[in-house]
N, C-alpha and C positions, 0 to 999 in steps of 0.2 A: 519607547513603544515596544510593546511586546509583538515576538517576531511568530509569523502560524507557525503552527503544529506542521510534523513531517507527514503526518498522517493521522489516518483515525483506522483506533482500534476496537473489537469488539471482543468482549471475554464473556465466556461461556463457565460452567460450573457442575460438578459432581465433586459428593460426598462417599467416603468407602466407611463401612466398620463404626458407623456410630454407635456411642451407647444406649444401651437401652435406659431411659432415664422413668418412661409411665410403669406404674405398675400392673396393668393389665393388657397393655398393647405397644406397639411397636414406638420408638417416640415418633414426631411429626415436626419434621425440621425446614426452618427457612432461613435463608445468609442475609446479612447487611452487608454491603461495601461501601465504603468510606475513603480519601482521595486526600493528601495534603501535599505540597512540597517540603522537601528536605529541608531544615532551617529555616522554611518561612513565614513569615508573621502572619498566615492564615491558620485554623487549628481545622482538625480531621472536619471534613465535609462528606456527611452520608448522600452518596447518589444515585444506590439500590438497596431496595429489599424484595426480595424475591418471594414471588409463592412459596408456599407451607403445602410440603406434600406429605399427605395423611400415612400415618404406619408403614414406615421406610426407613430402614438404617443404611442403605444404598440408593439415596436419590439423585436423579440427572436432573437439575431444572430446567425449566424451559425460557426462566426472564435470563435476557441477557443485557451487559451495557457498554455502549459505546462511549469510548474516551479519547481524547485528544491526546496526540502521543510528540514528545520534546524529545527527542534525542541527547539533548543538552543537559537537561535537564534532571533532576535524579525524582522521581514522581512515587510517591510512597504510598501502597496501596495496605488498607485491612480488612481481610475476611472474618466478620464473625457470623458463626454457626450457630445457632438457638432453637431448642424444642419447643414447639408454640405448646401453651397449658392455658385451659379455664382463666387460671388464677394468675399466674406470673409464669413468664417464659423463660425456661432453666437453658443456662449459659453449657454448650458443648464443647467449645471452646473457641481459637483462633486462630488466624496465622497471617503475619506481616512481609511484604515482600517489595520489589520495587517494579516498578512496569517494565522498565529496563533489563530485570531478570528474567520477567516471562516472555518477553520478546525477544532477547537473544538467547533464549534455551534450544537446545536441538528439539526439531518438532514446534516452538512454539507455546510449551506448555510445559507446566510447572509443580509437581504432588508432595505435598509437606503433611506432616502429623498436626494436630491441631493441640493448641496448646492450653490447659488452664491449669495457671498455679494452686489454684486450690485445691483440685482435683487431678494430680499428675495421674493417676491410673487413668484414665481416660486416652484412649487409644482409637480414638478416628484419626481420618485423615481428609483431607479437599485436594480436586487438582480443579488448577484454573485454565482453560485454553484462550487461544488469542490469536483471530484471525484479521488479518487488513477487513478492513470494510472501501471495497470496491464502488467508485466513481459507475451514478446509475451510466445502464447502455443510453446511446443521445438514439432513440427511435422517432422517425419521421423529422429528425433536423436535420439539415447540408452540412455533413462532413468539410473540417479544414482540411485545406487541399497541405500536402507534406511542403516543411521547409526547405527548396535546394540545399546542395552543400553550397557554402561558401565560394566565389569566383575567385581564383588566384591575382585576377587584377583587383586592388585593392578600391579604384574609383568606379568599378562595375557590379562589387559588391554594395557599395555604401548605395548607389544609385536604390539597385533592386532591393535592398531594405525598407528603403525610405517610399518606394512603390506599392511593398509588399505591409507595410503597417496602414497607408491608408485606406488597405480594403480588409482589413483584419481586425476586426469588433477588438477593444480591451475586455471585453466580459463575456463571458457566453453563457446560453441559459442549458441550467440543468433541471432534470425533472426527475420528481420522484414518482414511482412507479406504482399503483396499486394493483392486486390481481383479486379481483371480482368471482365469486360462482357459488352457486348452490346447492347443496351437498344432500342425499337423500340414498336411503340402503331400501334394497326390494329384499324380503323372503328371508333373512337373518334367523340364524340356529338360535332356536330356543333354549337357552340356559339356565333358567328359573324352574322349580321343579313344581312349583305352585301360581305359575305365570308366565307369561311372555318375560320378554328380555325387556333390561332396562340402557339400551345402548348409546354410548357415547364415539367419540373418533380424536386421536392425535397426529397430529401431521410432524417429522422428523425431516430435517434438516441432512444428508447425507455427506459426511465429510471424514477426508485421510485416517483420521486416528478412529474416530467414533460418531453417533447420531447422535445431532445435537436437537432437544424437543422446541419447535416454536410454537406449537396453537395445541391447545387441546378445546373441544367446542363444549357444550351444555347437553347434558343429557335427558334423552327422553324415556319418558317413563312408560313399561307396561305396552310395546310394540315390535312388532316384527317388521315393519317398513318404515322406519323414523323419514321424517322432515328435518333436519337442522336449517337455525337461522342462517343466511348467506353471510359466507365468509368473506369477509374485506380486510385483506392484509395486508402491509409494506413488503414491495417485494423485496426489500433486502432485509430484512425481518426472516421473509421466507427462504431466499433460496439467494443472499448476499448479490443481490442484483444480476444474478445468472440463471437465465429462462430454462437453462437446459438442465439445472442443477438435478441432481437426483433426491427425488422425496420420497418417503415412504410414510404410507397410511396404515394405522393402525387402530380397529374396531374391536371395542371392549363393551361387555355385557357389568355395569356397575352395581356391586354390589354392598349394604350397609355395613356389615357385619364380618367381611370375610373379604381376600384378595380380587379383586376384580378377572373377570375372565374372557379371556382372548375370544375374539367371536371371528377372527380373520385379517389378515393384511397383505398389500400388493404396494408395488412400486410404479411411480409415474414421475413425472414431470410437468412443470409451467407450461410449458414447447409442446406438450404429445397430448396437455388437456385442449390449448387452444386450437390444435391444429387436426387432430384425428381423434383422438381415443374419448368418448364419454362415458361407458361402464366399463366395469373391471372390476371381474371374479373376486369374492374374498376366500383366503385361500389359511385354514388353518394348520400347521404345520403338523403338530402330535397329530389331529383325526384324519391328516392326509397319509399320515406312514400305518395309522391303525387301519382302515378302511383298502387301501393301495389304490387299482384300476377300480375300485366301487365308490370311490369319492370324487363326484364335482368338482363341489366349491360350498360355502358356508353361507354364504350370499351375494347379494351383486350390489356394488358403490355407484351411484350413479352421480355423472357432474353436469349441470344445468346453466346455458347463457355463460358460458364464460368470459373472461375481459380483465384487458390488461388498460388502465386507462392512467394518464399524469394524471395526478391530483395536487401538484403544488410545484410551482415554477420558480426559479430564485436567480439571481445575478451572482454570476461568480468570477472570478478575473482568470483569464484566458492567458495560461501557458504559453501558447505559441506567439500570441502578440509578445507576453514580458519577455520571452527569450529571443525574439528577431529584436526587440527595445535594447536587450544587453547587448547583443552582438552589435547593432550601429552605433550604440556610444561607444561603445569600447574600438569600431571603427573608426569612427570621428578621430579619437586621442590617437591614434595608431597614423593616422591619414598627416595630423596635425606632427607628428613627428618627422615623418616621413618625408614632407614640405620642407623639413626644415634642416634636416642633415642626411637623408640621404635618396635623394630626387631622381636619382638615376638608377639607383639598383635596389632599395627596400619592398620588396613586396609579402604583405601579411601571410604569417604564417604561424597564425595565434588563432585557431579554428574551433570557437566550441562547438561538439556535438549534439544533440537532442539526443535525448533518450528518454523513449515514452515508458520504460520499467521505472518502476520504483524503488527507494531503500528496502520499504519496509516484504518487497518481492524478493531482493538480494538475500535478508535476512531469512527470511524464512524458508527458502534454499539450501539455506545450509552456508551461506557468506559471514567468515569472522573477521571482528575487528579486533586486531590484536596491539598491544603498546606496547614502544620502547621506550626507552628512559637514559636521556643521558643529562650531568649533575657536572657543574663548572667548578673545579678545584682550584681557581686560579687564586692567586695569593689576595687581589681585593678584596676579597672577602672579609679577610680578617683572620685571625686565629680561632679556632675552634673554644679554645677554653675563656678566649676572652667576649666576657658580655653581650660588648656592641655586634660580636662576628653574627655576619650572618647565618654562620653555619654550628652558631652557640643552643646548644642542648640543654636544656635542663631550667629553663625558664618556665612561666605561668600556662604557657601554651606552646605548640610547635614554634618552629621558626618559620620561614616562608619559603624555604625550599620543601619542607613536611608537608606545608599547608597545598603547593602548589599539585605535589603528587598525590594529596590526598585527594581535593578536587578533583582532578583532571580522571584519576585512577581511577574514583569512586564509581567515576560513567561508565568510565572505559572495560571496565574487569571485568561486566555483566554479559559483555561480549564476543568474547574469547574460550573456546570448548575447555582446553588444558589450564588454563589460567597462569601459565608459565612467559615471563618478561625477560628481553633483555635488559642490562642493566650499567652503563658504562659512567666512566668518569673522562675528564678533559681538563688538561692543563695540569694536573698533578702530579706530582713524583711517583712514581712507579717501576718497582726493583732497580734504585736506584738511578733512574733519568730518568725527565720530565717528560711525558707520555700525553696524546692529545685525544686516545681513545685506548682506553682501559678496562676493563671488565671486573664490574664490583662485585657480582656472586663468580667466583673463583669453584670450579676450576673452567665451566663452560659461559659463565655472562650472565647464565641465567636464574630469575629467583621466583619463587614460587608466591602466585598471590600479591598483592597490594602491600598487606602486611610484611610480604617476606621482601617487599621492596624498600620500607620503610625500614627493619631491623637491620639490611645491610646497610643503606643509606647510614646509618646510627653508628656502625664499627666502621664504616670506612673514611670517616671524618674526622675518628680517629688513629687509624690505621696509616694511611697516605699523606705526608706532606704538601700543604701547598704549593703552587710553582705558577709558571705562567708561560709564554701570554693568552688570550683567549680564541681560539682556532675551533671553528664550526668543522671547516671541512672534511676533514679526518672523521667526524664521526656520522655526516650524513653518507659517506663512505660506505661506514660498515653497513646503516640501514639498507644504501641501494643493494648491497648483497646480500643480505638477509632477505629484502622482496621480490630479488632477482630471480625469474623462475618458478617460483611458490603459488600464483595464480593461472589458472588455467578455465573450463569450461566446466569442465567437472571438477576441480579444485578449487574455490574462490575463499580468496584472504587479500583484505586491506590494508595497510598499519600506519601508526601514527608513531611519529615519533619527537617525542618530548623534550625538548630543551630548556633547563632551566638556568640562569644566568644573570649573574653581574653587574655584566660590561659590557663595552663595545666589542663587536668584533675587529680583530686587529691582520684577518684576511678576508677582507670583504669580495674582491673579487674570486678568486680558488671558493669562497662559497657559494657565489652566484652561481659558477660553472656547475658546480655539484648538484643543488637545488635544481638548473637546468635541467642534467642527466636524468634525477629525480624523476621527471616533470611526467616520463614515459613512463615508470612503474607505480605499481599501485602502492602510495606513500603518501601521507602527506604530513606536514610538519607544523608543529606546536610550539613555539618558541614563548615564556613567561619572563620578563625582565625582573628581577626582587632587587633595592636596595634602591638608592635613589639616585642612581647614575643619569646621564643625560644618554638615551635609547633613541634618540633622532635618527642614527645610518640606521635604524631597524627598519624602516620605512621602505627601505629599498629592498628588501627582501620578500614584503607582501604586496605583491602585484592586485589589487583588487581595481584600478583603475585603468592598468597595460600591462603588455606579457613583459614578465623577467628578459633580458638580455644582457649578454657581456662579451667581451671579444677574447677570443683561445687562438691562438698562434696563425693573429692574423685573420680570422674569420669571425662574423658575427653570429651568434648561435641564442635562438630563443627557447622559452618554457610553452610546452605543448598545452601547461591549462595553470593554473594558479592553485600552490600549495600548500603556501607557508600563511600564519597565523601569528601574528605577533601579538602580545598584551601584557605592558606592563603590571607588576602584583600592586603597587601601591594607588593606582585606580580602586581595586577592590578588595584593599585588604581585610576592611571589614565586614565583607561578605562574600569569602570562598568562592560558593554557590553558583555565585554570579561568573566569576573567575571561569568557571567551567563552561558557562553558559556562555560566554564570549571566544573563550578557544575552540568550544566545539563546535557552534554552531553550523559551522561552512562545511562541518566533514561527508551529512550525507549526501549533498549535491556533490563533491570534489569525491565520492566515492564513484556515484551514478554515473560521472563524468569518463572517470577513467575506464569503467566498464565502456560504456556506448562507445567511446573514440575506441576498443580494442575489440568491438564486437561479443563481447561477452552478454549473454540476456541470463536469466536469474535459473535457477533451476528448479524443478518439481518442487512441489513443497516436500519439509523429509517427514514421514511418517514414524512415527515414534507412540509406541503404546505407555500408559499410565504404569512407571513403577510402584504402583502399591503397596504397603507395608500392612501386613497379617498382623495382628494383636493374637494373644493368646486365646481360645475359644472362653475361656475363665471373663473375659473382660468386655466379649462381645454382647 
């Protein structure tokens, strides 16, 4: 069963520097977007085309589209670009990307050259932006009252759980929002020099980086007081389910033959139509600075009946029911332990948090998820030059420690601002003794890129002798202090760190204790089994059904939240993909997790303007 989406995305769209392909006018361009998975047996699915805006080599559109966003998953998007023509619409070009890239970019947004091999002088560019698409506000529904924390007595918790799901719906309804009004201009500057005006209106979206266009309406012909039809539009269409959003109106006199001309614009809002303000000044900016104290205004907007009303109600399953659900099973198994070996002194101290923030809030904040990588050199494996090894090079395909970084990497890299990895080995000979956490990019651990993790991997398997035995602990060691510190409120950084492997572990306890210590920093861990060993004690390492424990000099000490990820390679050897899709899936909840228990919430979105790239004036 396919697991949801972490969320839903919506990407928006502007073209810089296209070419001019008509011979008489400007071209007239509109994009396709197209959607497949990485490796999978579906082929490119187109799920937009956008308007065709007329004589424009710098167009903002205004369609935009929402997609379902996998974390896991590596989701491969194409833009292409086309001048609409009479006769056949001439290719501007391309540009391929992953969702994963434009949603962990700084800002959220993403500007490439567009590409067409047949026509390499062609010198535009696209940037794509990507904002969450926000859960509508619940208007006129009974707010769920907050979940207590947890009771330290463990039979007083399980109680009020099991009290607190019978009055808590599993589903709640959400609605979708429409905003209703009818839009009509008095007394509008005449800008036709043989007629009245011919005026139209665009409503903009106002956000961090740029205005993004959602409605432009129908124009009337040949009036100085237009009527337009009543506007009916999704309010998260309009203003991403936020009344207060800032909009701005814009009144253009349209003309056939020639650029259309600004006849006035002002700023409002959902919030200040429904509640106060119905006209508002149109206010042109040039005849305001030519004119000075002699200038009004250009005309006056007026908004008629307005109305915010649901128009489509749906079932959806309720957060706060599934995670009081988690928390008393996972009470129950704890209760059931607790009965049975320690009756007198265990009391739960295995506490998830709620946290009503999101990943896709974290990320867009400016929160990275960065990878480490540590690679088992223990002697099982085999020898490097022989065949069967499993760390033999030079075969049909990678081997499955390749395969395992390539997957796992491929997610992970789009993540990460510097794209710089640590990089260690375990259980191998190093500078002569067997060594349990080593450093493959020499001289500081670290290697640059996916790639640059893959060519070390490559020389240091031949580089480093085999050895043994296989010891975790030492190298989630080094991870707790690499995360040790590195997270803050205005600093936010997650990591994963990668274990690939073998064998058994052969200090299972010393890594429970580590894994524990783990359990407080922002870490979590990725463990991939390759070869066909028996990975049964793996089991005890992913608490998915009760928290980790183990006993340190005398004392029992638990895991504050569940970190670890185990999944054998030979389940999915023949589908990577999948590979990845399995180790990652738990990371953005085991992110969200560690945030809320530490009180971290997301930060401003970061604003980041489009880096642009200039073609030569020759090519524009």
């Amino acid at each position: 069963m396919q697991r949801p989406p972490v969320g839903k995305v919506e990407l928006s769209f502007a073209c810089h520097h296209l070419s001019k392909l008509d011979t008489f006018s400007k071209s007239d361009p509109y994009i396709v977007v197209n959607i497949r998975d990485e490796n999978g047996p579906e082929p490119w699915k187109q799920i937009l085309k956008t308007e065709t805006i007329k004589d424009n080599q710098n167009p903002k559109f205004k369609s935009t589209v929402i997609v379902d966003y996998y974390f896991e998953r590596i989701q491969l998007l194409r833009f292409e670009v086309w001048d609409d023509d009479v006769h056949k619409p001439d290719f501007q070009g391309e540009f391929e990307c992953k969702l994963g890239e434009i949603v962990g970019a700084r800002g959220q947004l993403i500007t490439s050259v567009l590409k067409d091999v047949k026509h390499s002088h062609r010198k535009g560019s696209i940037t794509i932006f990507a904002e969450e698409v926000y859960s509508p506000p619940q208007f006129n529904f009974q707010q769920q009252s907050s979940i207590p924390a947890p009771s330290a007595d463990l039979l007083t918790e399980i109680a009020q759980l099991q009290q607190q799901l019978q009055v808590t719906p599993p589903t709640i309804t959400s609605v979708v929002q429409h905003f209703k009004v009818k839009c009509s201009g008095k007394h509008l500057d005449k800008k036709d020099i043989l007629g009245k005006s011919d005026p139209y209106y665009k409503i903009y979206r106002i956000r961090e980086q740029e205005s993004i266009l959602v409605f432009e309406s129908e124009v009337i012909m040949k009036t100085l007081d237009p009527e337009w039809k009543p506007l009916d539009i999704d309010l998260q269409k309009l203003s991403n389910n936020d009344p207060h959003r800032p909009l701005r109106f814009e009144v253009f006199d349209w003309d056939k033959h020639s650029d259309h001309d600004l006849i006035g614009t002002f700023e409002t809002s959902v919030h200040q139509i429904l509640t106060d303000r119905k006209e508002y000044p149109l206010i042109n900016p040039l005849k305001r600075e030519k004119k000075g104290k002699d200038y009004k205004d250009s005309g006056i907007f007026h908004f008629e009946n307005p109305s915010l009303t649901a128009v489509e109600s749906f079932g959806a399953p309720n957060p706060a029911y599934a995670e009081m659900n988690q928390r008393l099973q996972h009470a129950l198994a704890v209760k059931a332990k607790y009965d049975a070996e320690y009756a007198q002194q265990y009391r739960n101290k295995y506490q998830p948090v709620q946290n009503q923030n999101s990943f896709l809030q974290y990320l867009a904040g400016g929160c990275e998820v960065s990878l480490m990588v540590a690679v088992d050199f223990t002697g099982s494996n085999g020898h490097p030059l022989d065949q069967i090894s499993l760390h033999y090079i030079g075969g049909n395909r990678p081997n499955e420690y390749q395969q395992a970084i390539q997957a796992v990497g491929n997610v992970l890299g789009d993540y990460d601002y510097d794209k710089i990895f640590p990089v260690y080995g375990f259980g191998g000979k190093y500078k002569g003794r067997t060594d349990h956490c080593f450093p493959l990019c020499e001289p500081d651990g670290n290697c640059r890129g996916i790639d640059g993790i893959l060519a070390t991997y490559a020389q240091a398997i031949r580089k480093y002798d085999l050895s043994g035995p296989t010891y975790f602990h030492e190298v989630i060691a080094a991870a707790r202090k690499i995360a040790s510190g590195n997270t803050t409120q205005q600093s936010q950084k997650y990591y994963i760190l990668l274990i690939i492997t073998d064998g058994v572990i052969e200090s299972i306890n010393k890594t429970i204790a580590e894994i524990i210590r783990a359990s407080n920093l922002p870490l979590s861990i990725v463990i991939v089994g390759v070869g066909n060993a028996d990975f049964g004690s793996m089991d005890q390492l992913d608490a998915d059904q009760k928290p980790l424990e183990t006993n340190v000099d005398g004392k029992v000490i638990w895991a504050s939240r569940d970190i670890v990820q185990f999944v054998p390679f030979s389940k999915y050897k023949h589908n990577p993909q999948k590979l990845a899709e399995e180790t990652l899936a738990e990371i953005p909840r085991q992110l969200v997790s560690y945030m809320g228990l530490n009180g971290i919430v997301p930060n401003p979105k970061i604003v980041v303007q489009p880096q642009v790239p200039v073609p030569p004036p020759s090519l524009i």
